[in-house]
PDB file of N, CA, C and O in Angstrom:
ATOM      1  N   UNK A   1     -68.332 156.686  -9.903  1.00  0.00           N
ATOM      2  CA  UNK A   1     -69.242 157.324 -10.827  1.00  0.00           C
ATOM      3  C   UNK A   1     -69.979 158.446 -10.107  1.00  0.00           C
ATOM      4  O   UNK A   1     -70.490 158.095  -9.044  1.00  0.00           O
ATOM      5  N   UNK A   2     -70.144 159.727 -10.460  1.00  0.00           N
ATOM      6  CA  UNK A   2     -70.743 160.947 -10.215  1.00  0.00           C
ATOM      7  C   UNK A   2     -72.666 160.383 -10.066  1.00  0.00           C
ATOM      8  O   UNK A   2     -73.281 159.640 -10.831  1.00  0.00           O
ATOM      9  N   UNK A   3     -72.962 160.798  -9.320  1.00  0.00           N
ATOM     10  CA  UNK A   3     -74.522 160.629  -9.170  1.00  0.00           C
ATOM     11  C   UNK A   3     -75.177 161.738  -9.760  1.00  0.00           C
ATOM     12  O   UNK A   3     -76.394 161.646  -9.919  1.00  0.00           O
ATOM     13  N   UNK A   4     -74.490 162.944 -10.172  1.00  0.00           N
ATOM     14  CA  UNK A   4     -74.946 163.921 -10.369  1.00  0.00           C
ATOM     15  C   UNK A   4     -74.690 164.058 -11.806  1.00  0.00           C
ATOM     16  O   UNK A   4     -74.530 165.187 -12.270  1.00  0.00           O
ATOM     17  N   UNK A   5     -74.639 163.088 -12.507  1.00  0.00           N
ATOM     18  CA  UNK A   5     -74.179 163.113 -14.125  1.00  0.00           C
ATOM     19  C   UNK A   5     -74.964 164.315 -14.708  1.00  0.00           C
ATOM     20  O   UNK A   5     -75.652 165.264 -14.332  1.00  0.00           O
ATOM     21  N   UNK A   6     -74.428 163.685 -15.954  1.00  0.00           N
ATOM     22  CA  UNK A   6     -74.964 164.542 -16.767  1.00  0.00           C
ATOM     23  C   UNK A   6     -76.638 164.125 -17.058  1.00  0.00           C
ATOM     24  O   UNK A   6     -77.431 165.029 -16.791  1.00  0.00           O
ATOM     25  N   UNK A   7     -77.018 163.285 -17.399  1.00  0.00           N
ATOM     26  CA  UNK A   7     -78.126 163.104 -17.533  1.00  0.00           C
ATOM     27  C   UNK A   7     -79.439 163.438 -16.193  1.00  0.00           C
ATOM     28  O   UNK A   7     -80.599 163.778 -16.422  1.00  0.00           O
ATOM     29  N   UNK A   8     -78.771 163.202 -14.735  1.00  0.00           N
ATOM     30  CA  UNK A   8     -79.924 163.665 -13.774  1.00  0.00           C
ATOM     31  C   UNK A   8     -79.742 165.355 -14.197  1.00  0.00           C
ATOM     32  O   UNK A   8     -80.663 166.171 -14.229  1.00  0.00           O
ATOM     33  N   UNK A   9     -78.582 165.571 -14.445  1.00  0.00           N
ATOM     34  CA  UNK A   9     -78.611 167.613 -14.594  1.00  0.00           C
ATOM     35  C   UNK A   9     -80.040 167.917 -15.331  1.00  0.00           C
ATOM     36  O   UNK A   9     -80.931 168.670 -14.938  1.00  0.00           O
ATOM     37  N   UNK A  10     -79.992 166.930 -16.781  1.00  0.00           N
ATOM     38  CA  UNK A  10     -81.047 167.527 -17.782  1.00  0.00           C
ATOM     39  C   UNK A  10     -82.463 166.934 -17.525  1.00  0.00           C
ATOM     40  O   UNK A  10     -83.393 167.455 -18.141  1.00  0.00           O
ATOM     41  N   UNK A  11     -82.717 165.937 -16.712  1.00  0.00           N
ATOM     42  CA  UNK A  11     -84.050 165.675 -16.028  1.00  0.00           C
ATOM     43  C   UNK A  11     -84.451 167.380 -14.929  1.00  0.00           C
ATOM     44  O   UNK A  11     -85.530 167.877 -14.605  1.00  0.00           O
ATOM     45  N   UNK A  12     -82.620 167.930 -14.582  1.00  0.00           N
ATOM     46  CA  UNK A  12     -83.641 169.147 -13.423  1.00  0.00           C
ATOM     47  C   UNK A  12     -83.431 170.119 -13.960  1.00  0.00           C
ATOM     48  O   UNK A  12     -83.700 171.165 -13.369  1.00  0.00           O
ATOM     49  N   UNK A  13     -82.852 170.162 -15.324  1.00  0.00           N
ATOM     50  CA  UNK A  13     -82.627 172.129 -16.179  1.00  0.00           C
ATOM     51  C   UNK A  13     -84.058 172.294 -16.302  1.00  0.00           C
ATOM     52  O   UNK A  13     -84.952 171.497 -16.584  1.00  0.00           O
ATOM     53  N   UNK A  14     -84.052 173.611 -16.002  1.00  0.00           N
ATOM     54  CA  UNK A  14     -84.981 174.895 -16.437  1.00  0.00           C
ATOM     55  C   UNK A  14     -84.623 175.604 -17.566  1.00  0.00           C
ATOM     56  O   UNK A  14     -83.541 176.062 -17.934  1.00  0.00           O
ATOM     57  N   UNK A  15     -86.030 175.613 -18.178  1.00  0.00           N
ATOM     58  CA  UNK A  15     -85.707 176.313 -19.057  1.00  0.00           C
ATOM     59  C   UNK A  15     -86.229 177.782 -19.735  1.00  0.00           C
ATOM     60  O   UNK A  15     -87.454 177.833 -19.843  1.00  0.00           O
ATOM     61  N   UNK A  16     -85.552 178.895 -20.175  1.00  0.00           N
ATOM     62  CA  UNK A  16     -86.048 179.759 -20.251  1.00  0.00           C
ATOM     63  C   UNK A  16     -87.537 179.989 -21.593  1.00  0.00           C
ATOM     64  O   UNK A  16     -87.912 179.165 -22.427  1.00  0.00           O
ATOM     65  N   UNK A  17     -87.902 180.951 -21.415  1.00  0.00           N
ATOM     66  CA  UNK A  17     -88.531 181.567 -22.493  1.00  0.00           C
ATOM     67  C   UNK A  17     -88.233 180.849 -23.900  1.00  0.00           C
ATOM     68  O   UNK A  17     -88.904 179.983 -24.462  1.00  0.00           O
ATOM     69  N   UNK A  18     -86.899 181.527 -24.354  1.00  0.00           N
ATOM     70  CA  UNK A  18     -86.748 181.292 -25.713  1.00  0.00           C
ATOM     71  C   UNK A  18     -86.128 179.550 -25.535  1.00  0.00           C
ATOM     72  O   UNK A  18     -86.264 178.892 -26.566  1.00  0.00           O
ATOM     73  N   UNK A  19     -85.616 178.955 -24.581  1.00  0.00           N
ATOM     74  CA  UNK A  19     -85.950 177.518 -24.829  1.00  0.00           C
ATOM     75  C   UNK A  19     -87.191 177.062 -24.994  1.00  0.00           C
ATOM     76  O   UNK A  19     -87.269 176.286 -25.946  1.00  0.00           O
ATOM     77  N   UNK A  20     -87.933 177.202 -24.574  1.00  0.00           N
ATOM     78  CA  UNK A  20     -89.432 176.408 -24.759  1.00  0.00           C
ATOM     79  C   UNK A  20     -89.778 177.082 -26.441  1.00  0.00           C
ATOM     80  O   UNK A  20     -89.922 176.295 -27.377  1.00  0.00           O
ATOM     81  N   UNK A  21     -89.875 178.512 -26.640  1.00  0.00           N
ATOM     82  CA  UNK A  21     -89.842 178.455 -27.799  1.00  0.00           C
ATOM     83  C   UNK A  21     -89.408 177.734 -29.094  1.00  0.00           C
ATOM     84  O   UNK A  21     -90.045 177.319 -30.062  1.00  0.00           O
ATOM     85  N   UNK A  22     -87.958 177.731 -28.735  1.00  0.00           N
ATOM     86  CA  UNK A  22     -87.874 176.794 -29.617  1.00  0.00           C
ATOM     87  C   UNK A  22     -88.220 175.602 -29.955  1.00  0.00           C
ATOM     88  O   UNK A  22     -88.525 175.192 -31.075  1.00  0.00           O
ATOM     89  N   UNK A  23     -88.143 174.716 -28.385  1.00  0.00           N
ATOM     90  CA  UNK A  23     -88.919 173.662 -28.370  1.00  0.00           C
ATOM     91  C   UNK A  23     -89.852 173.251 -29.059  1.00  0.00           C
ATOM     92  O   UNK A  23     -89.842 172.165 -29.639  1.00  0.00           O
ATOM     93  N   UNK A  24     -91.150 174.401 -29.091  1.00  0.00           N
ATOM     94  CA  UNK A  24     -92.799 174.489 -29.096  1.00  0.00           C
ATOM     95  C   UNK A  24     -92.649 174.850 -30.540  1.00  0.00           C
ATOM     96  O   UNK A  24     -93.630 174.547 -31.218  1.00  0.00           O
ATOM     97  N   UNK A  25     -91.584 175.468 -31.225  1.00  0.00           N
ATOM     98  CA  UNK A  25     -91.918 176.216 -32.501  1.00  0.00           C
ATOM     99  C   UNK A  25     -92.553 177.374 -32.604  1.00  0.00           C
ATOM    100  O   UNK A  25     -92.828 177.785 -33.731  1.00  0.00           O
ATOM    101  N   UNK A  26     -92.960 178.228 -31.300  1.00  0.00           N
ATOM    102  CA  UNK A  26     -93.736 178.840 -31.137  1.00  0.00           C
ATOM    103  C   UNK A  26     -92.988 180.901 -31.391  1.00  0.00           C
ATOM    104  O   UNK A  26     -91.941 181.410 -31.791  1.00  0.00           O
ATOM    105  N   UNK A  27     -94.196 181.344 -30.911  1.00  0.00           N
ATOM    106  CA  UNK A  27     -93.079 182.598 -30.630  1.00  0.00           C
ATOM    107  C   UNK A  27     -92.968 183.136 -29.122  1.00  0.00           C
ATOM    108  O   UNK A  27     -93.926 183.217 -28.354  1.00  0.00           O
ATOM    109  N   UNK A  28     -91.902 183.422 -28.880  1.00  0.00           N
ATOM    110  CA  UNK A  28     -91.750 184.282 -27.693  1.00  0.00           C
ATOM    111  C   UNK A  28     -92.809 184.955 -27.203  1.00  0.00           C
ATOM    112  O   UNK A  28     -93.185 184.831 -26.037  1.00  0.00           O
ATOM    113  N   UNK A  29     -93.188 185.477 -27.794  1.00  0.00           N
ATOM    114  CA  UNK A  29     -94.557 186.621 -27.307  1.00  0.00           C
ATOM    115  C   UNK A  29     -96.176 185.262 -26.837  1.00  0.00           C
ATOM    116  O   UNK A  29     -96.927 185.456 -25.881  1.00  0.00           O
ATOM    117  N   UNK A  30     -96.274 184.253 -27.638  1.00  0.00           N
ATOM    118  CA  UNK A  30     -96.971 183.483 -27.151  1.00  0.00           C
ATOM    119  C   UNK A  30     -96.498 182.672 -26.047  1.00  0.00           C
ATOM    120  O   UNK A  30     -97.355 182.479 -25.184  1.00  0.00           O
ATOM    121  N   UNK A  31     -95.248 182.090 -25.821  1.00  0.00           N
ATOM    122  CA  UNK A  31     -94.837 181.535 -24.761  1.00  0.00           C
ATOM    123  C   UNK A  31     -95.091 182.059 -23.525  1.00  0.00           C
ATOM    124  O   UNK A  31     -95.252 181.445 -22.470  1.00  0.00           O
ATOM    125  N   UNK A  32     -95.122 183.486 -23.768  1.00  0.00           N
ATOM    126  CA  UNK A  32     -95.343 184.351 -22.650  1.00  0.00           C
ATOM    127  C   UNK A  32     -97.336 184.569 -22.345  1.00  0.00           C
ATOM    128  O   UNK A  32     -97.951 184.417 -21.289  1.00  0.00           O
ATOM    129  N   UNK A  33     -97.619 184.777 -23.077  1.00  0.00           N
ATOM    130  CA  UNK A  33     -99.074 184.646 -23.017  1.00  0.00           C
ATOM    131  C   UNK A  33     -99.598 183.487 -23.022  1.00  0.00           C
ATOM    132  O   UNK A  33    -100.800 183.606 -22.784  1.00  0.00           O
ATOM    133  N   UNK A  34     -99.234 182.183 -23.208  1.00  0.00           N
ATOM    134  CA  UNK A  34     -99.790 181.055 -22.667  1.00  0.00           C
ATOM    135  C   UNK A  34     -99.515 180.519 -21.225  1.00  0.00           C
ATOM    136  O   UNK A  34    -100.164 179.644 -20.652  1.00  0.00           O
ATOM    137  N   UNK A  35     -98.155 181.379 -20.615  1.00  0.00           N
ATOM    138  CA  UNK A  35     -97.746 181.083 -19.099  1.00  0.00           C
ATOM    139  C   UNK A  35     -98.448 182.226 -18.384  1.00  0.00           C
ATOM    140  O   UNK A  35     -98.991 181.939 -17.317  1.00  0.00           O
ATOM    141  N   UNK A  36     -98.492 183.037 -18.665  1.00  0.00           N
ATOM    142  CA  UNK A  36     -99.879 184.129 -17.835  1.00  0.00           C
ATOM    143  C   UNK A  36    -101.312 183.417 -17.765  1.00  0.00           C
ATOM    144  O   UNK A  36    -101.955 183.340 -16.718  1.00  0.00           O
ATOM    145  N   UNK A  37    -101.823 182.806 -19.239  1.00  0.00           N
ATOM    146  CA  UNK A  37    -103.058 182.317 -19.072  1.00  0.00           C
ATOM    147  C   UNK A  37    -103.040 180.736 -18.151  1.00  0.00           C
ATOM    148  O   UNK A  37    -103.988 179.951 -18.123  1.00  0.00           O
ATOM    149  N   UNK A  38    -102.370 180.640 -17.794  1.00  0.00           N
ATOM    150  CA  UNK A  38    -102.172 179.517 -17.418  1.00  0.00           C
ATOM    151  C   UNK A  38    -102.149 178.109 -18.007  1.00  0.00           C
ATOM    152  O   UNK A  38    -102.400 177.050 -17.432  1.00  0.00           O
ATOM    153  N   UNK A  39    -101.721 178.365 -19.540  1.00  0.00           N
ATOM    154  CA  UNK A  39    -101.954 176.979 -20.118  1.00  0.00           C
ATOM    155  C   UNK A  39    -100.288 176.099 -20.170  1.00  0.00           C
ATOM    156  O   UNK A  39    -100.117 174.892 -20.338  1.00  0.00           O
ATOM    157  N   UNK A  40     -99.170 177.226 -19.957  1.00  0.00           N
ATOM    158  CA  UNK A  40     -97.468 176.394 -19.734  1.00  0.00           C
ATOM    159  C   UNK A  40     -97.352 176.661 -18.179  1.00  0.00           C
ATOM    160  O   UNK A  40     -97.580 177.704 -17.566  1.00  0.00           O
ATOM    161  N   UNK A  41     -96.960 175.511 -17.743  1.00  0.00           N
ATOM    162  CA  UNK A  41     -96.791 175.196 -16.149  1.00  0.00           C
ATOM    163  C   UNK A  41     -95.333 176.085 -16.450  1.00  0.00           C
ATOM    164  O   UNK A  41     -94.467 175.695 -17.233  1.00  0.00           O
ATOM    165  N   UNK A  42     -95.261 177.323 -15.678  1.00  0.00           N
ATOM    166  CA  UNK A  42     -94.010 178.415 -15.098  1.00  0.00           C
ATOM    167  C   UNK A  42     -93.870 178.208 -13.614  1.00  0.00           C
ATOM    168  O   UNK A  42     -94.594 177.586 -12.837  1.00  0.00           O
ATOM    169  N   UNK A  43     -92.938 178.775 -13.447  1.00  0.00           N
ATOM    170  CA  UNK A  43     -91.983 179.011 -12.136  1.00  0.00           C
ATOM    171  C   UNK A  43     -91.944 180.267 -12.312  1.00  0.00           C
ATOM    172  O   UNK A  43     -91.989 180.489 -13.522  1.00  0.00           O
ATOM    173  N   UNK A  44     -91.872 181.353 -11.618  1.00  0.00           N
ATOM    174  CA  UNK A  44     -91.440 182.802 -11.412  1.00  0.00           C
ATOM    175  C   UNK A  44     -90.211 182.849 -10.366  1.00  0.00           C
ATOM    176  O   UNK A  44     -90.592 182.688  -9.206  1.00  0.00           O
ATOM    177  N   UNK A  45     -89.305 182.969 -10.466  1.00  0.00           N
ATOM    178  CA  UNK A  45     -87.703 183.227  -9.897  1.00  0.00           C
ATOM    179  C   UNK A  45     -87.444 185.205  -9.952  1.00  0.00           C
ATOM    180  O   UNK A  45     -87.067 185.741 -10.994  1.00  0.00           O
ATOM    181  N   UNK A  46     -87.601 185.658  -9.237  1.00  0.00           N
ATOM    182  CA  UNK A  46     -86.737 186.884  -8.905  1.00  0.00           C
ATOM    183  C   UNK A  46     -87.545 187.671 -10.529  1.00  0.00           C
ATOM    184  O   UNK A  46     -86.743 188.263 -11.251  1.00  0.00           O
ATOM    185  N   UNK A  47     -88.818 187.641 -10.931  1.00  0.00           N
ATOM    186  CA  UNK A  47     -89.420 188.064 -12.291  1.00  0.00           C
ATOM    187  C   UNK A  47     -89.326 187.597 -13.443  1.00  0.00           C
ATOM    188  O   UNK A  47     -89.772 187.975 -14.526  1.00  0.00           O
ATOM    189  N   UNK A  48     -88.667 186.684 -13.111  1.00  0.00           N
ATOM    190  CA  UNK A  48     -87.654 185.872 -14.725  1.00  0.00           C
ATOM    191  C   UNK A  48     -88.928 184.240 -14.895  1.00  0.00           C
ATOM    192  O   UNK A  48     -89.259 183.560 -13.923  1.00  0.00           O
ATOM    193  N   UNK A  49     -89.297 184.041 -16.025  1.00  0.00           N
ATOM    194  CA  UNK A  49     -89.826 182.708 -16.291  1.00  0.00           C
ATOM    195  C   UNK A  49     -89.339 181.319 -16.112  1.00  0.00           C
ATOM    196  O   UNK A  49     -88.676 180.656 -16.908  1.00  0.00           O
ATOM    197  N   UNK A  50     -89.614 181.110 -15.370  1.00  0.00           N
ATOM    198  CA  UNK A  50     -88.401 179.395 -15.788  1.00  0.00           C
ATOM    199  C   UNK A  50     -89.604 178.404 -15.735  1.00  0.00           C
ATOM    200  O   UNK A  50     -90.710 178.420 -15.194  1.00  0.00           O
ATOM    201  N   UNK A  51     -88.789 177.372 -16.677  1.00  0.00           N
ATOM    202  CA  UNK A  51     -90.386 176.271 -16.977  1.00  0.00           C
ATOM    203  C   UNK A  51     -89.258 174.783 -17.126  1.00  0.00           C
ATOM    204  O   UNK A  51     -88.242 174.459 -17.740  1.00  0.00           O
ATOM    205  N   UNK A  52     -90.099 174.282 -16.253  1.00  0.00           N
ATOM    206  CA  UNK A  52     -89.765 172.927 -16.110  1.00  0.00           C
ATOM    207  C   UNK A  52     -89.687 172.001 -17.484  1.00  0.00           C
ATOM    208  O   UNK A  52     -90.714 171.990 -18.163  1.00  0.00           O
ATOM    209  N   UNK A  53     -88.562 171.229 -17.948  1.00  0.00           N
ATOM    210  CA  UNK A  53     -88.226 170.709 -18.676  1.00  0.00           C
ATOM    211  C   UNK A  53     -89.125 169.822 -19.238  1.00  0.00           C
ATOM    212  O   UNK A  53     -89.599 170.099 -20.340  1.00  0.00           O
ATOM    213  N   UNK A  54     -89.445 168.786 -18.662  1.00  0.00           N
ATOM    214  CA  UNK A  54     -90.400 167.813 -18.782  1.00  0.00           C
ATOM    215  C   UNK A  54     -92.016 168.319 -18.169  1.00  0.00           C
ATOM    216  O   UNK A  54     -92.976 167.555 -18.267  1.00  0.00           O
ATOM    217  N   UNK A  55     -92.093 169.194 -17.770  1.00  0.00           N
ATOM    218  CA  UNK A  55     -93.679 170.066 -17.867  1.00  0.00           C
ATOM    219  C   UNK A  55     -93.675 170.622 -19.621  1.00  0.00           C
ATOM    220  O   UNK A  55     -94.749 170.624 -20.223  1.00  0.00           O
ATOM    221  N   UNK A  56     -93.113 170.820 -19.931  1.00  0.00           N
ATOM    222  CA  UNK A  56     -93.251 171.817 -21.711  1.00  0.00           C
ATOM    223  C   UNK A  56     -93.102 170.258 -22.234  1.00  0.00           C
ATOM    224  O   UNK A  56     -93.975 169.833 -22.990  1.00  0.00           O
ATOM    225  N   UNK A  57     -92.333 169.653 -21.959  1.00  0.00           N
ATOM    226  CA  UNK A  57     -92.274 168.202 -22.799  1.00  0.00           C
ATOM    227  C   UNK A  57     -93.795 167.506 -22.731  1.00  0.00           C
ATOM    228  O   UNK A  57     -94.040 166.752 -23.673  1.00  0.00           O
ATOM    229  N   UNK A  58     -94.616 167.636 -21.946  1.00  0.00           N
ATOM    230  CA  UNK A  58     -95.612 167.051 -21.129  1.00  0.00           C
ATOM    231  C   UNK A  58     -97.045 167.888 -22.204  1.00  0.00           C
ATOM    232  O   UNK A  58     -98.000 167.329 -22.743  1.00  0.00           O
ATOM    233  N   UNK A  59     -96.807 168.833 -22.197  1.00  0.00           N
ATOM    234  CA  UNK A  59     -97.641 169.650 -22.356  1.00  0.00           C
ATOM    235  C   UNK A  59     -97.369 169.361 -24.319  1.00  0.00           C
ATOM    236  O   UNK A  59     -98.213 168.765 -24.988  1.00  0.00           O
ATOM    237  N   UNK A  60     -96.604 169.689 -24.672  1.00  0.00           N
ATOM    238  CA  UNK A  60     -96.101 169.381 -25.783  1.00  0.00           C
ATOM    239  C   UNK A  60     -96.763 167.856 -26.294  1.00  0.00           C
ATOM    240  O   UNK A  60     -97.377 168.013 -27.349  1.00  0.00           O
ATOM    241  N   UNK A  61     -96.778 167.019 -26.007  1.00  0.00           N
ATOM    242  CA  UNK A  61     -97.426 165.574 -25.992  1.00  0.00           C
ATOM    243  C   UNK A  61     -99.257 165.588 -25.842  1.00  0.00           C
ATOM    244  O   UNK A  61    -100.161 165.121 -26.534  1.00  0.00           O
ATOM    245  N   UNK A  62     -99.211 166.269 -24.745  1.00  0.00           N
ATOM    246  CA  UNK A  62    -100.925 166.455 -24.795  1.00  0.00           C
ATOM    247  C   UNK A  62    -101.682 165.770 -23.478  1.00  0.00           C
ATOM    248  O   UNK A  62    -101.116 165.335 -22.476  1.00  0.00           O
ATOM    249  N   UNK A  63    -102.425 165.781 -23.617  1.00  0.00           N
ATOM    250  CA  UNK A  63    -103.317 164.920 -22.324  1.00  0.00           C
ATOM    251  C   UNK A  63    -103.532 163.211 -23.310  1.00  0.00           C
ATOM    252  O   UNK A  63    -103.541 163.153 -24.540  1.00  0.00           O
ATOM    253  N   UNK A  64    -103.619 162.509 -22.768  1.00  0.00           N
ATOM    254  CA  UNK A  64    -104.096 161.128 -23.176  1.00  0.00           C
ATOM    255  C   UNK A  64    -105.218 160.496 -22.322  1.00  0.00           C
ATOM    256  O   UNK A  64    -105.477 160.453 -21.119  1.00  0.00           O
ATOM    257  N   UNK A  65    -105.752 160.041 -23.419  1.00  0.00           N
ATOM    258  CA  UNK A  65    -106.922 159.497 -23.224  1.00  0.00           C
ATOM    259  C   UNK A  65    -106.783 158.249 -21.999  1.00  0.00           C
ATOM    260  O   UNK A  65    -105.818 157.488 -21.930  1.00  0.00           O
ATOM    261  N   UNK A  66    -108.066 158.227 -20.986  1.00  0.00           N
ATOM    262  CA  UNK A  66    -107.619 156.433 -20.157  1.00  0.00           C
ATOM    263  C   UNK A  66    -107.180 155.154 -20.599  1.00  0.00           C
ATOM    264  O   UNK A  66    -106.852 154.221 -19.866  1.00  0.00           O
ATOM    265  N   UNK A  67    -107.202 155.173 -22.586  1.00  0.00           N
ATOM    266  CA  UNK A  67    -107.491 153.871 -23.439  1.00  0.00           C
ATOM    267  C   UNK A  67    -105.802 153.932 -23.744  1.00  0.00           C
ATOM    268  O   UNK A  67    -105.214 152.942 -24.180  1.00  0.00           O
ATOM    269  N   UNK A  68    -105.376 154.721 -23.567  1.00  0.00           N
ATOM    270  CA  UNK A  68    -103.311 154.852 -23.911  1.00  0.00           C
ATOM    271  C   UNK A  68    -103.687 155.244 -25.158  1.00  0.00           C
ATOM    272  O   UNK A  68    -103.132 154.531 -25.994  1.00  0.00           O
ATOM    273  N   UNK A  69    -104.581 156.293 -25.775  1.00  0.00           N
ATOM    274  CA  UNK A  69    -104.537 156.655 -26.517  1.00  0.00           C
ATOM    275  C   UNK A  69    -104.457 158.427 -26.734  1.00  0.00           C
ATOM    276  O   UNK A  69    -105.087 159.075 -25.899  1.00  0.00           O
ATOM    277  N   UNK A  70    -103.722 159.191 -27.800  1.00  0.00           N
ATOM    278  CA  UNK A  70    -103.795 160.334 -27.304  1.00  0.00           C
ATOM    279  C   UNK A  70    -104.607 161.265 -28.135  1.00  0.00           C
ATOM    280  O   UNK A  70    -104.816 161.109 -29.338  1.00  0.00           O
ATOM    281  N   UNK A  71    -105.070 162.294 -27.365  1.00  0.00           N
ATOM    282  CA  UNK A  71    -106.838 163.071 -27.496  1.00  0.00           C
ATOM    283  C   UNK A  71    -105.851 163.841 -29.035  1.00  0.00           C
ATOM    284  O   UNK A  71    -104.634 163.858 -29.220  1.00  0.00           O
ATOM    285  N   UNK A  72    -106.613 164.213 -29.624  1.00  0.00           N
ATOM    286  CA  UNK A  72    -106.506 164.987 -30.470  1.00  0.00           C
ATOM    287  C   UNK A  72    -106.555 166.645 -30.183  1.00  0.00           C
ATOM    288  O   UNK A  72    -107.668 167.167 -30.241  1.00  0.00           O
ATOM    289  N   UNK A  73    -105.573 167.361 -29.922  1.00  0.00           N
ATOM    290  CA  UNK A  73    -105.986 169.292 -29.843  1.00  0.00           C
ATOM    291  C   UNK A  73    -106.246 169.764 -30.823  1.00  0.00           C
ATOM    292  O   UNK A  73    -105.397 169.461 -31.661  1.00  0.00           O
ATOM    293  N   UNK A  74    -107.126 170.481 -31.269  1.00  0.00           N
ATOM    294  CA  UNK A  74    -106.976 171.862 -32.065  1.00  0.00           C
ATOM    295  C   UNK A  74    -106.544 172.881 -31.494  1.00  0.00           C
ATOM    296  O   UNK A  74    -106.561 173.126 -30.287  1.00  0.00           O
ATOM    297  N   UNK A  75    -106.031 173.679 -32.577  1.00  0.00           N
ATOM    298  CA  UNK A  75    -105.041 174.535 -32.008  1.00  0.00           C
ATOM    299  C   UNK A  75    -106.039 175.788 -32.417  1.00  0.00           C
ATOM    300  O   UNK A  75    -106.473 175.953 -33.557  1.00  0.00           O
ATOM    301  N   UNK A  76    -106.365 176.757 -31.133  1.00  0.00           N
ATOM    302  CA  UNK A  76    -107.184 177.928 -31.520  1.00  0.00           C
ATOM    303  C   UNK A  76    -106.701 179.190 -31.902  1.00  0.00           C
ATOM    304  O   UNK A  76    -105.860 179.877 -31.321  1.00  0.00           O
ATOM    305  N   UNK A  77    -107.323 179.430 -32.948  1.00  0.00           N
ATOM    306  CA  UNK A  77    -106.564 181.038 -33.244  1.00  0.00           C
ATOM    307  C   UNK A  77    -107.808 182.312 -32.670  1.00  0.00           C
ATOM    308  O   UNK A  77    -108.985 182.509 -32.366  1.00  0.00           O
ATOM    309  N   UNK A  78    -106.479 182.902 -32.820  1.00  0.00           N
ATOM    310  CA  UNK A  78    -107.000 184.391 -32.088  1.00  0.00           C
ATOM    311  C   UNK A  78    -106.401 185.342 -31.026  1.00  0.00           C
ATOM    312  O   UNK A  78    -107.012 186.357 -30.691  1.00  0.00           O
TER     313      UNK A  78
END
């Protein structure tokens, strides 16, 4: 059996821009302005974005509370 299956591959893919977009539902142009402000954990490679799979999954979920319960976000416009 391969140790390097398929499944450890997709625990270490990176993913671009318009993956997390889609992910997030979001748009491109915000994906990009929430990884400048520092609110999506990025990687910078050679100028190019790459974002950790399970960091956008992470972030996507939210912070949780100490009780295993999870906080509620509002989402801010502007």
């Amino acid at each position: 059996m391969n140790p390097f299956g398929t499944e450890r591959r997709v625990e270490q893919t990176l993913w671009d821009v318009r993956d997390v977009s889609r992910y997030l539902r979001a748009s491109i142009s915000w994906v990009y302005k929430a990884a400048e402000r520092g609110y999506l954990p990025c990687i910078c490679i050679g100028g190019l974005l790459r974002f950790d799979a399970r960091a956008v999954r992470a972030f996507a979920v939210g912070p949780s509370r100490s009780d295993g319960k999870m906080e509620r976000r509002l989402a801010k416009r502007g």
